[in-house]
N, C-alpha and C positions, 0 to 999 in steps of 0.2 A: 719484597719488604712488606710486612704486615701495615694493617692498616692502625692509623692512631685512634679510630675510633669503634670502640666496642659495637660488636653486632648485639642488638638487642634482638633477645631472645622470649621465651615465655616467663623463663625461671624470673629473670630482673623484672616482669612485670607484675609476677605476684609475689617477687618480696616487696616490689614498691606499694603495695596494696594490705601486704599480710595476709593473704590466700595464696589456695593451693596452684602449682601449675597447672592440675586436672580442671580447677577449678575457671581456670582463665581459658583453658584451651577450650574447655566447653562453652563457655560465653562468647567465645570469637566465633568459632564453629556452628554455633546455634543447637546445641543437644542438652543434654543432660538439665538437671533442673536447677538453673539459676534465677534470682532474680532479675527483674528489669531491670531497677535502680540499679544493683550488682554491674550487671551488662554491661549501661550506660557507664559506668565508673571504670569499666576494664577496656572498655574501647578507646574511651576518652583519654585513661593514661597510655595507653598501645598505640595512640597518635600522638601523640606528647613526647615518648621516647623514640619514636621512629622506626616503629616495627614494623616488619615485610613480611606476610606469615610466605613462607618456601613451596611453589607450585611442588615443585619434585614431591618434597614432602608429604602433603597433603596427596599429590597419588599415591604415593603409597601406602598411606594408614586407608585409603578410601578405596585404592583400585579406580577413582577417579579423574582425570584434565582439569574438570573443574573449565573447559572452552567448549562453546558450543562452533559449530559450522555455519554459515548463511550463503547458500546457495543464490544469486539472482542471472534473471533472466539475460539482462541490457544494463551495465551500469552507464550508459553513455544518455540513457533514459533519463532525464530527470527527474522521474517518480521514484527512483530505485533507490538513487541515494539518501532520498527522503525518506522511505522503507526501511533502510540500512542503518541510520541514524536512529530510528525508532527503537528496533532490535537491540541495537549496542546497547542502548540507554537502560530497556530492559531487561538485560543479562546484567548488566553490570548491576544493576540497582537489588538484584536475584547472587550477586558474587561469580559472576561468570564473566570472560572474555570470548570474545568472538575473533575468527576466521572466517574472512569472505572471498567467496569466488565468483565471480562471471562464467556464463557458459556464453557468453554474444549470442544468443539467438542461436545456437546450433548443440542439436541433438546429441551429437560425439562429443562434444564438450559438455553437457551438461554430466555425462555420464562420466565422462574424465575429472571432472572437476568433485563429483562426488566421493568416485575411490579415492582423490586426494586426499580430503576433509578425513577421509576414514582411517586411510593409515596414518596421518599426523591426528590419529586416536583421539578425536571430538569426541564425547560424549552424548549427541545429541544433534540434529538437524533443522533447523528452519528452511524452506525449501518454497521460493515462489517459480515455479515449472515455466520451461519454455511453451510456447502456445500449443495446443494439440500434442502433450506429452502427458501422461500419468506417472506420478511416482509411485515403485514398488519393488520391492527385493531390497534396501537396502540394510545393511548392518546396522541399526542402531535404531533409537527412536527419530523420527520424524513430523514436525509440524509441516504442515502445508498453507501456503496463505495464495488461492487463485479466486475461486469463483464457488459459492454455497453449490451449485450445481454439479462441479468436478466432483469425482469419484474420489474417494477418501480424503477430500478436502479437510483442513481442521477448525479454519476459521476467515472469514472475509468480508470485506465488505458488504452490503448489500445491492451488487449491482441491479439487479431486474429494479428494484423497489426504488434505487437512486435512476432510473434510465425512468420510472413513471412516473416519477417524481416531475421530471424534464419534459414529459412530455403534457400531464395536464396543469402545467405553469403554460406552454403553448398552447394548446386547447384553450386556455380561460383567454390568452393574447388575442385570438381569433383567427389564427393559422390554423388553415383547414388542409394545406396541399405544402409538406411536410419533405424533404431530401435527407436521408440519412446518410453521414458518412462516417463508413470502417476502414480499418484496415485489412483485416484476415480473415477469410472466414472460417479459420479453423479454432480462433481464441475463442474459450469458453466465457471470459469475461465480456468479450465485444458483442458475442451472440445475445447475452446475458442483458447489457446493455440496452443494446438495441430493441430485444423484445419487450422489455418495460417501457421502452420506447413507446411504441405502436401501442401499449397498452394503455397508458398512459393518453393515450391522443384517443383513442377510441373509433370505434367501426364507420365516422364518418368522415375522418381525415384522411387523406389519400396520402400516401407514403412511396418513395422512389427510395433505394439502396444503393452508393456509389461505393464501390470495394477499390481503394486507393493502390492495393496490390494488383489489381487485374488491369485496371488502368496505365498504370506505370509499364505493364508487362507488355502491350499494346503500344504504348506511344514514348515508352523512354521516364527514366527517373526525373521527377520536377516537371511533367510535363501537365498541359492544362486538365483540368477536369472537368470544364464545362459547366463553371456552376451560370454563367451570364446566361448561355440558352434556360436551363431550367429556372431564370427569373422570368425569363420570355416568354415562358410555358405557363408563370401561374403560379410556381413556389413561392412562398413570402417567411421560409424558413428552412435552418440550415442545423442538423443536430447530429453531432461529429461524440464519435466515442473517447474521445480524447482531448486537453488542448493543445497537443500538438498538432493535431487535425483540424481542430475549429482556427486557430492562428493561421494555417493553409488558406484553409476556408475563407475567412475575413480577409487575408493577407489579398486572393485572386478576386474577391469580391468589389473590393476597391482598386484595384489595377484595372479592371472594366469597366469602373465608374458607378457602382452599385453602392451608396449610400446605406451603412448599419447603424443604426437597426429601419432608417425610414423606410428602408426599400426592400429589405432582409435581415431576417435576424438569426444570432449564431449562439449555438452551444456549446458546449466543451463538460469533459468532466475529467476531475482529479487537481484541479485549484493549484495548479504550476504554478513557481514564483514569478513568471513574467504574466500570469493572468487579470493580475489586477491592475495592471500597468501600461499593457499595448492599448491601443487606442483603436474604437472605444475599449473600454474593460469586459475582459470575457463575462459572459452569466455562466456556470461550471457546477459541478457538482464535488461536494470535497469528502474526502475519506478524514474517519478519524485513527489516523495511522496509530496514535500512540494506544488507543483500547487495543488495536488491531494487537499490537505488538506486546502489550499484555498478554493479552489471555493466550498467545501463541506459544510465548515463551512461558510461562506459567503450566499449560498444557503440556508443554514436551518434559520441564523439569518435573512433574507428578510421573511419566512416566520413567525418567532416567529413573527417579525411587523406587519406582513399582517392580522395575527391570533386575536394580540393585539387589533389591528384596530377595526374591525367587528366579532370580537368571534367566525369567521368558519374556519375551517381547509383550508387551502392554500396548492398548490403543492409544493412540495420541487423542484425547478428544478434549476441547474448550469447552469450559460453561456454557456461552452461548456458540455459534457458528455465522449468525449474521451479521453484523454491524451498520447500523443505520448511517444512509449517509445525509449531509446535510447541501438542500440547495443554497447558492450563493448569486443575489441576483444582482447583475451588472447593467453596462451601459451597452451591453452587445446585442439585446433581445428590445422589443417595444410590440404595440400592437402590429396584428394586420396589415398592409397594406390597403386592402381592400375595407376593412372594418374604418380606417382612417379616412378615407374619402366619403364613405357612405355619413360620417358621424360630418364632416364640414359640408353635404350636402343637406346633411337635417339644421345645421346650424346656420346655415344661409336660408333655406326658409322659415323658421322660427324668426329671423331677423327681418324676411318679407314684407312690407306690410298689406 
């Protein structure tokens, strides 16, 4: 049975207007030379009657999907769906629908999950790579969002410069004797991290590196790290690449009775949503996903035109490549240890008489 209600089409929206179809297809479309105010008046009644412009369709006048791909690393990660959420919001707001895939952490998968995207004929790729992987060879244009350092990266935060960030808000604390903790040390973001880190603290802080994978591989998944001795040794700080690391961090810190930030203080970066909220609240570093996810998505769609144009592959490249991050300071970070004692021995003799 047919339907009782008429599919609106172009033709009903430019007789409801008294212009041409050419005329309306190009103002939906974004080509030809229409006016704004036009524009605004053909969209506005194209939502009014209930118009669906037809994917099918639209491939075919374009040779277009009109859907981009989103390749991620971990969506079980809670940074990723926050990544993901940024993209969609980007494409859509660009006329594009997304398709997303998880590779979990594994290299066969990333590369499965890629020829997916490709034969369900995306147009186009955002691609945040498994650690220690490069993207290359595939069919179509590609945005990349890891680390400004990764090899044909397109656009990312700025870790080293958000990791020095973290470390001279320490340095000014008066942590002198510094425990870094990663996870991998093959991530180009962790490395990244971390050496803004140390840079950040400067050539008089002393720095230890605890690798969470090498640990674990040693003594079993969830197993301790030993940050209690390294209180006992003299660290009065704990600066984790992650907050799923500094929550670790803090989490083992207080099970042996080590008071934060009195006794130790903890970092974290990428501003989780439980960061602001476990007890005390993380100090972190936060990305601004949504520029991220502009200029990436912005990047790739210059290229699907560019590709469109003369049929050769085009760089993916972003206005900028860095993206500044912003510190966020909590209740998980304080002075010193040591700076704290020295200041209520200056305070008790001032009060001498």
């Amino acid at each position: 049975m047919a339907s009782s209600r008429p599919a609106t089409n172009l033709s009903a929206i430019a007789a409801a207007l008294g212009v041409s179809a050419a005329t309306v297809s190009n103002a939906l479309s974004g080509k030809g030379r229409v006016s704004p105010e036009l524009v605004e008046r053909i969209r506005k009644t194209a939502s009014e009657l209930g118009y669906v412009p037809s994917s099918a369709g639209r491939a075919l006048r374009t040779g277009r999907s009109g859907v981009l791909g989103l390749v991620l690393p971990d969506i079980a990660n809670p940074l990723f769906p926050q990544i993901a959420q940024a993209i969609e919001k980007a494409a859509v707001n660009a006329g594009y629908g997304v398709l997303i895939a998880d590779s979990r952490g594994e290299i066969a998968m990333q590369t499965d999950a890629i020829s997916r995207l490709i034969e369900r004929g995306v147009d186009g790729m955002v691609i945040v790579p498994r650690r220690g992987t490069r993207i290359a060879d595939v069919d179509c244009p590609v945005a990349v969002i890891d680390s400004p350092s990764t090899p044909g990266n397109t656009v990312a935060a700025d870790h080293w410069d958000g990791g020095r960030q973290v470390g001279e808000y320490l340095a000014g604390l008066g942590h002198r004797k510094v425990v870094l903790v990663g996870k991998n040390r093959d991530s180009n973001v962790q490395n990244d991290r971390l050496g803004g880190i140390r840079d950040g603290l400067g050539k008089a802080c002393v720095t230890q590196t605890l690798w969470v994978d090498a640990i674990e591989q040693a003594g079993g998944a969830g197993c301790r790290l030993g940050l209690a001795e390294k209180v006992a040794e003299g660290f009065t700080a704990f600066a984790a690449v992650s907050d799923l690391h500094a929550l670790r961090v803090l989490t083992e810190l207080q099970r042996e009775g080590i008071e934060v930030p009195e006794e130790a203080s903890v970092t974290g970066f990428d501003d989780l949503i439980f960061s602001a909220v476990v007890t005390p609240p993380l100090t972190t570093m936060r990305m601004d996903m949504g520029r991220i996810a502009d200029l990436a998505v912005g990047a790739l769609l210059r290229a699907i035109d560019g590709a469109g144009e003369n049929g050769v592959a085009v760089d993916v490249t972003a206005d900028i490549s860095k993206v500044p991050m912003a510190l966020i300071m909590r209740g998980s970070t304080g002075k010193a240890k040591h700076d704290a004692i020295e200041a209520k021995k200056t305070t008790a003799g001032e009060l001498t008489p």
